[in-house]
C-alpha positions as CSV (number, residue, x, y, z in Angstrom):
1,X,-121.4,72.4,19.6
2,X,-120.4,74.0,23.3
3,X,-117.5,76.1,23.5
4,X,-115.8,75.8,27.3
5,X,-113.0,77.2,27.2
6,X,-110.1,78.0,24.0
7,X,-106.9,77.6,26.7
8,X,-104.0,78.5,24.4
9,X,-105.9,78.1,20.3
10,X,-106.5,81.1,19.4
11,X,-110.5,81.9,19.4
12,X,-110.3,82.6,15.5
13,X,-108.8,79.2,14.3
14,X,-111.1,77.2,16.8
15,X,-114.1,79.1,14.9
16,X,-112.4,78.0,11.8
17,X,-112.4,74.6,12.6
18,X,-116.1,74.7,13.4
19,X,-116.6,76.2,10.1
20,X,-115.3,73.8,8.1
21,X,-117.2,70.9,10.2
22,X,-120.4,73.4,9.1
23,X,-122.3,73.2,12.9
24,X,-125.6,74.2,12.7
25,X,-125.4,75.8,16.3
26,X,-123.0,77.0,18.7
27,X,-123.2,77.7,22.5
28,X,-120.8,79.6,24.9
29,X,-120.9,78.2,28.2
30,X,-117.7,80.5,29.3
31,X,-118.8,83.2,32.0
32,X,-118.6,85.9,29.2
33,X,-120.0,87.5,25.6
34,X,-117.5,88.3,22.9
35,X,-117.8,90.6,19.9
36,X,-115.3,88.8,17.7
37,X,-115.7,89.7,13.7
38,X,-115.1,85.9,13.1
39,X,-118.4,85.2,13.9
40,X,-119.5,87.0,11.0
41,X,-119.3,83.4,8.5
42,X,-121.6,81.9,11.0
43,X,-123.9,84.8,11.0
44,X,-123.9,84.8,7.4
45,X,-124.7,80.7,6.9
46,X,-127.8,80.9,9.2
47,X,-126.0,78.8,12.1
48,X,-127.8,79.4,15.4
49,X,-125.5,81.0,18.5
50,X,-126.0,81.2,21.8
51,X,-124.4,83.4,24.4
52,X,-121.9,84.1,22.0
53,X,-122.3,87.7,21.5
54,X,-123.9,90.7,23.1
55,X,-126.7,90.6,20.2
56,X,-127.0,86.5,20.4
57,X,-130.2,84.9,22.3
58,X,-129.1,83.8,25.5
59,X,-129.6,81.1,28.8
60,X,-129.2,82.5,32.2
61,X,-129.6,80.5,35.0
62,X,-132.0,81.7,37.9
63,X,-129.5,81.1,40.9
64,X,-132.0,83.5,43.3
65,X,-134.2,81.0,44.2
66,X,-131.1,78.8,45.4
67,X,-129.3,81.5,47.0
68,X,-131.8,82.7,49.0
69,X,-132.7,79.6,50.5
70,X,-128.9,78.9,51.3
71,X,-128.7,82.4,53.0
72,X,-132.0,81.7,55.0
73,X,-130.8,78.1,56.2
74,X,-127.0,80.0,56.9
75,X,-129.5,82.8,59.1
76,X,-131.2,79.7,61.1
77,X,-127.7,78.1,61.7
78,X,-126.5,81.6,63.3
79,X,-124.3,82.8,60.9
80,X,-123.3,86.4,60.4
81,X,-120.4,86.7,59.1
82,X,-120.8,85.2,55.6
83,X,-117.7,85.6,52.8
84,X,-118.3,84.9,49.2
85,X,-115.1,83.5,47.5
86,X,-116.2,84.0,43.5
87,X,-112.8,83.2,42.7
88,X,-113.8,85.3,39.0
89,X,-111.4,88.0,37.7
90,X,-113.1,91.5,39.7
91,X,-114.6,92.2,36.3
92,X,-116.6,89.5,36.0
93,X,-117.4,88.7,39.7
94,X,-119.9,91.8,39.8
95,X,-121.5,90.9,36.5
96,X,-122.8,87.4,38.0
97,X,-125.9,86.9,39.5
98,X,-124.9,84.6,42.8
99,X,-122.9,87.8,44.1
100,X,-125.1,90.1,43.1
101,X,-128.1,88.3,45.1
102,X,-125.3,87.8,47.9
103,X,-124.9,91.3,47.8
104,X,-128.4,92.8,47.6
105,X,-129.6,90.6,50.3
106,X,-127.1,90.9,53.3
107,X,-128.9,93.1,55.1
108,X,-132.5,91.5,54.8
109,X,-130.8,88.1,56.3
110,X,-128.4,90.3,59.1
111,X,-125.3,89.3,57.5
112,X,-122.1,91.6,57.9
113,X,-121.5,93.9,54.9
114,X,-117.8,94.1,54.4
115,X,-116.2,94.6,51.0
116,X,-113.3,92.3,52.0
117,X,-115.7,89.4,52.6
118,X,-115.7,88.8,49.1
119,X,-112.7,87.5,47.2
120,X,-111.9,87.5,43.6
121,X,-109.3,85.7,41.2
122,X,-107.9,84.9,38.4
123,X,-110.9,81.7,37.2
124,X,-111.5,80.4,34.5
125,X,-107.6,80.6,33.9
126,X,-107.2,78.7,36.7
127,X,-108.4,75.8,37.8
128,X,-111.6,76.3,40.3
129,X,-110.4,74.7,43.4
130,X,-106.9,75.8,43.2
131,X,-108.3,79.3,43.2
132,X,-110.6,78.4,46.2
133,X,-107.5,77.1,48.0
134,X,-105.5,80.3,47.7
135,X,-108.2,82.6,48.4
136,X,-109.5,80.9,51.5
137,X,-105.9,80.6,52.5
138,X,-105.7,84.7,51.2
139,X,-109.1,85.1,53.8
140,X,-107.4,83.0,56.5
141,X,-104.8,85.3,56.6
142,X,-107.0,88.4,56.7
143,X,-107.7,88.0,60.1
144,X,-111.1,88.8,59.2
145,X,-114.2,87.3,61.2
146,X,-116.2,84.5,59.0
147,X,-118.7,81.4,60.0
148,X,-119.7,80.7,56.1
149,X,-118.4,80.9,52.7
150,X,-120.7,81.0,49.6
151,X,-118.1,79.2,47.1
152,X,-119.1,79.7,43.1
153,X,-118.4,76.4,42.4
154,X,-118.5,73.0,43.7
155,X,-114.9,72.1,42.7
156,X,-114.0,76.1,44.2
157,X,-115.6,74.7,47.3
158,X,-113.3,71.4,46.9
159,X,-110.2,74.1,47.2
160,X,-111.6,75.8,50.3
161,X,-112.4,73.1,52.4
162,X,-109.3,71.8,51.6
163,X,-107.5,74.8,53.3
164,X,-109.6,74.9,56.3
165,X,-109.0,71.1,56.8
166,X,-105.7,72.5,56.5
167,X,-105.7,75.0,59.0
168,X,-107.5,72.7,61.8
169,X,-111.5,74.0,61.0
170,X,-114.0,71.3,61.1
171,X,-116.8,71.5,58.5
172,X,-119.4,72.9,59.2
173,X,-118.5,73.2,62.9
174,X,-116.4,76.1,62.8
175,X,-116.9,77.0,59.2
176,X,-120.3,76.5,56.8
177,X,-119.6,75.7,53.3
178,X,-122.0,76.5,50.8
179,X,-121.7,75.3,46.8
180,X,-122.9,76.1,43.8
181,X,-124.1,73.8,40.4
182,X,-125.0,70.5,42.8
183,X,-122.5,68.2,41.0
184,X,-122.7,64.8,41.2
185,X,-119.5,63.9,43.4
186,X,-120.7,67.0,45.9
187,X,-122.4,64.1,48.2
188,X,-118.9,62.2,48.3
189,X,-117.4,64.8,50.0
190,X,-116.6,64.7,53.9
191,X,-119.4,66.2,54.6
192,X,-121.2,65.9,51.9
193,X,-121.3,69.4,50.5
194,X,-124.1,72.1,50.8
195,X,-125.0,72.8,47.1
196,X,-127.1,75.2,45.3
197,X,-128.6,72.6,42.8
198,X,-129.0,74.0,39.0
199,X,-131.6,72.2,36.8
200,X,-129.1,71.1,34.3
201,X,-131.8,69.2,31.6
202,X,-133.9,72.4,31.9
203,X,-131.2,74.3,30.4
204,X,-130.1,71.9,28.2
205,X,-133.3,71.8,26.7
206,X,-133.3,75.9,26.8
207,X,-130.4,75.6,24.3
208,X,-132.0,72.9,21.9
209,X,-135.5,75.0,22.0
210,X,-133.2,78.1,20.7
């Protein structure tokens, strides 16, 4: 069983439900670990979690390799000024590793290092391209100098290409877009989306080894 996201149940009676249905594995897939006591019946039965809490085995997706590749072809295009919109509560946007790489590697590809280059939110409450819409709008409005934006997500990456069709930028003219997870519909856009592409059987069959 995965568990996305709880929206408005209440995290206690969803783990309830799995209960009852007596899983024999459960993996998080939401962008955070939680220490909640009612995990303590599935501890107890013997039924395998993953990413669930702090103590739990976990997956973690190597996004380096991706991301340093996307900076280096950004670097050979002539971009400098490169925002990151992570679109993640501030919290959580330091904890993941696509900003952190972003971050530890400006200088090595001669980017501009500039706190309000990267752009926080309010995802996964809500939805990812909404939340690339209104921060590339929020960045648009700056005044601030960019030529790229990393985007978390493809469907964040939707949003902001969205609002700089919307403000008369051509892609990837004026602005480079870059993506993140590959998803199938990223080559249907116009253009086709940049993506960082995640091995998605690979960790699938991380979870099932577990």
């Amino acid at each position: 069983v995965s568990l996305f996201a709880l929206k408005n149940r209440k995290v206690k009676c969803v783990l309830d439900d799995l209960a009852t249905n007596r899983v024999c594995g459960i993996v998080n897939l939401a962008m955070f670990t939680c220490d909640f006591s009612a995990y303590d019946v599935f501890i107890e039965s013997g039924t395998r979690l993953i990413n669930c809490t702090n103590a739990d085995p976990s997956v973690v997706v190597d996004y380096e390799p991706g991301m340093l590749e996307a900076m280096q072809l950004l670097h050979d295009k002539g971009c400098r000024d490169v925002a990151f919109i992570s679109g993640l509560e501030e919290w959580l946007t330091f904890k993941d590793r696509r900003v952190n790489c972003y971050l530890n590697n400006l200088e090595r590809f001669g980017f501009t290092r500039d706190d309000r280059l990267l752009l926080s939110g309010n995802y996964p409450k809500e939805k990812a391209h909404k939340v690339g819409y209104e921060l590339c709008e929020q960045l648009l409005q700056s005044g601030l100098r960019f030529d790229a934006i990393f985007c978390l997500t493809d469907m964040m990456a939707l949003g902001v290409m969205k609002a700089l069709y919307d403000h008369g930028y051509k892609i990837p003219d004026d602005v480079s877009i870059i993506g993140s997870d590959d998803l199938d519909f990223a080559h249907d856009f116009h253009p086709a989306l940049t993506t960082i592409e995640v091995d998605k059987k690979a960790e699938g069959y991380a979870y099932v080894d577990f």
